[in-house]
C-alpha positions as CSV (number, residue, x, y, z in Angstrom):
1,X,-2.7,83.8,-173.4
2,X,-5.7,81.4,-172.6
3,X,-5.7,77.8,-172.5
4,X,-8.1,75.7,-173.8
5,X,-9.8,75.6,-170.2
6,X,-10.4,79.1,-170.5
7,X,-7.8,79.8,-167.7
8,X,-5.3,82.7,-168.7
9,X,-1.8,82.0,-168.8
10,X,0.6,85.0,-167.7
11,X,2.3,85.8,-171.1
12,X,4.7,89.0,-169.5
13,X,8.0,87.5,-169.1
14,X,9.1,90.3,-166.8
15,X,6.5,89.8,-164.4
16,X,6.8,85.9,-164.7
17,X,10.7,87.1,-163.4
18,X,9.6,89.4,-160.6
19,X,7.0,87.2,-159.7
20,X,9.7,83.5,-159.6
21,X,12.4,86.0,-157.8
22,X,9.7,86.8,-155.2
23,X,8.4,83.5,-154.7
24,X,12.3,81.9,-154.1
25,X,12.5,84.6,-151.6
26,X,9.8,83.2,-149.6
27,X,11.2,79.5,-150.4
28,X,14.9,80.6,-148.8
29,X,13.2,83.0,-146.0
30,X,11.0,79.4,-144.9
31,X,14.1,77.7,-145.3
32,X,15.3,80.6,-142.3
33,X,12.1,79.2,-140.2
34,X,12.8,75.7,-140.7
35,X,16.3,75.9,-139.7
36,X,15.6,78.8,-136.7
37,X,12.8,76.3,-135.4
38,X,15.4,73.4,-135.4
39,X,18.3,75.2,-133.8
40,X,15.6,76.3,-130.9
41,X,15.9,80.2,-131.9
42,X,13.3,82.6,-129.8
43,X,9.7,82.9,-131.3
44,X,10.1,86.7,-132.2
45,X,12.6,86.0,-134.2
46,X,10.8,83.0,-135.8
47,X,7.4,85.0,-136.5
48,X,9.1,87.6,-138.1
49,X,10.7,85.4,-140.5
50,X,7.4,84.1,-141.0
51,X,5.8,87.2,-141.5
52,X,8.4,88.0,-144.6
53,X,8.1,84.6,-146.1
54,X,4.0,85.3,-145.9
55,X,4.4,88.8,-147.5
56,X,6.4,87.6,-150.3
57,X,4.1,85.3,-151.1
58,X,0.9,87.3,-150.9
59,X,2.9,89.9,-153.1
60,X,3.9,87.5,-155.3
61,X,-0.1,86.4,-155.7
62,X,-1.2,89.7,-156.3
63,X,1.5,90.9,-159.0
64,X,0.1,87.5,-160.8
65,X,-2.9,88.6,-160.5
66,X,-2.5,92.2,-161.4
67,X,-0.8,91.7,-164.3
68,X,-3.2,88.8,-165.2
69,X,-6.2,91.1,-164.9
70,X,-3.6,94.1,-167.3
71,X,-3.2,91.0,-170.2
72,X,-7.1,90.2,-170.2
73,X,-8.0,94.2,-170.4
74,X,-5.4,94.9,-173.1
75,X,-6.5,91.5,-174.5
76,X,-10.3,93.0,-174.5
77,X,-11.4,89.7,-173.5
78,X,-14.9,89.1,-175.1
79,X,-16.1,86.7,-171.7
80,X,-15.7,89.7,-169.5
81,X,-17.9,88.2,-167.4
82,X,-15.8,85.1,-166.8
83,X,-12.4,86.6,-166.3
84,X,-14.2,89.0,-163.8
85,X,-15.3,85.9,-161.8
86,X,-12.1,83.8,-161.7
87,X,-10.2,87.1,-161.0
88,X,-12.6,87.8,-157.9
89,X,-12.6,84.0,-156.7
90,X,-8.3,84.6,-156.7
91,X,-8.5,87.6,-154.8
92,X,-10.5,86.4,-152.3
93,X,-8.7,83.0,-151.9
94,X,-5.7,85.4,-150.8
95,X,-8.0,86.8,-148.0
């Protein structure tokens, strides 16, 4: 689906799923760092909780992405060239 901005809107309700269960993964495991940084925990132990919280995010940005980039080809998008952009311009905001 594309809104009247031109922006697509994720239409797969499956992937809207997976993607919401990942992101409330990283949402509890920050929860972890908050409450492992308050009760003075080690800073291994911290940093790795961190590091799963980031990787569920950045998967979570690149399944919306993905499966973006699926709708707009099965879509045959007719700005090819403007989908192309703004699908570029999100990778690279992940880098």
């Amino acid at each position: 689906m594309v809104k009247g901005n031109g922006a697509h809107v994720l239409s797969d309700t499956e992937q809207i799923e997976a993607i919401a269960k990942r992101v409330k993964r990283a949402q509890g495991q920050l929860g972890a760092v908050v409450r492992m940084l308050e009760e003075g925990r080690n800073c291994d132990e911290i940093v790795t909780q961190m590091s799963a919280a980031s990787k569920a995010v950045n998967t979570a940005a690149f399944t919306l992405i993905s499966a973006s980039l699926k709708e707009c080809i099965v879509e045959g998008k007719s700005n090819e060239d403007a989908v192309t952009a703004q699908l570029q311009k999100l990778f690279l905001s992940l880098a």
